[in-house]
C-alpha positions as CSV (number, residue, x, y, z in Angstrom):
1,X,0.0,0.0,0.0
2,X,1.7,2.9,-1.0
3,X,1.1,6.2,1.2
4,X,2.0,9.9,1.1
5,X,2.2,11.8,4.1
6,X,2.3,15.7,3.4
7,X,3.3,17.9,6.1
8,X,2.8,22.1,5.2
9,X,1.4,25.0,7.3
10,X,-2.0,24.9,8.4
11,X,-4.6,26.9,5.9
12,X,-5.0,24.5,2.6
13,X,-8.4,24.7,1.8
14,X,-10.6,21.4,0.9
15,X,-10.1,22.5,-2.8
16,X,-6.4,22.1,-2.7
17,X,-6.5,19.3,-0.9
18,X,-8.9,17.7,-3.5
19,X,-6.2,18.6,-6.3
20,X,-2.9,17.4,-4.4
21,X,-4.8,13.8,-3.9
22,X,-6.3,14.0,-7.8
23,X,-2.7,14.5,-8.9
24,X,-0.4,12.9,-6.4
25,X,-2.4,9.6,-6.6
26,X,-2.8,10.5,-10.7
27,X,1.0,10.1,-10.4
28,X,1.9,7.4,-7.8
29,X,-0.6,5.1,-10.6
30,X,1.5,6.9,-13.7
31,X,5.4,6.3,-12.4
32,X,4.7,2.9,-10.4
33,X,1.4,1.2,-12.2
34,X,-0.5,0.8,-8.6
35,X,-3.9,0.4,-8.5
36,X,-5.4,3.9,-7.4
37,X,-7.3,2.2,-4.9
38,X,-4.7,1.4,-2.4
39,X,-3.3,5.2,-2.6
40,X,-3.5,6.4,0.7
41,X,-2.3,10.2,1.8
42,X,-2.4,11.8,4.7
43,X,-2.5,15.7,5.6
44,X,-0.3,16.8,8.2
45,X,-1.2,20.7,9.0
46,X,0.8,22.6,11.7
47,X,0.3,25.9,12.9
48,X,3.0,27.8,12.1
49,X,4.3,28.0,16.2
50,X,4.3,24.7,15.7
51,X,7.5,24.7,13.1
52,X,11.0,25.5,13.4
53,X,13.7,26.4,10.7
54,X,17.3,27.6,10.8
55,X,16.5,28.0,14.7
56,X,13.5,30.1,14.7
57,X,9.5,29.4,15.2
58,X,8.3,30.5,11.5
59,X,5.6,32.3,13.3
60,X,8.5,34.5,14.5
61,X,9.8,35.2,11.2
């Protein structure tokens, strides 16, 4: 079973969402010739207090 797990911000709407699965999975099936049925992806959303990069909170920045 192949999975995605995509971690980003918090704020992608359900439309986006809709899209990245549409066209992730469109391309798992494309590249690797699984069956889209067993695609599986999961949406990680943080809050932005919630990441760190080059040793500062992003909602710092």
């Amino acid at each position: 079973m192949p999975v995605i797990i995509l971690k980003s911000r918090k704020g992608l709407s359900i439309e986006q969402k809709r899209r990245i699965t549409k066209e992730f999975t469109e391309t798992l099936v494309s590249t690797t010739g699984v069956k889209k049925e067993i695609v599986t992806i999961f949406f990680e959303e943080k809050e932005l207090e919630d990441i760190a990069k080059g040793g500062r909170l992003r909602c710092d920045e």
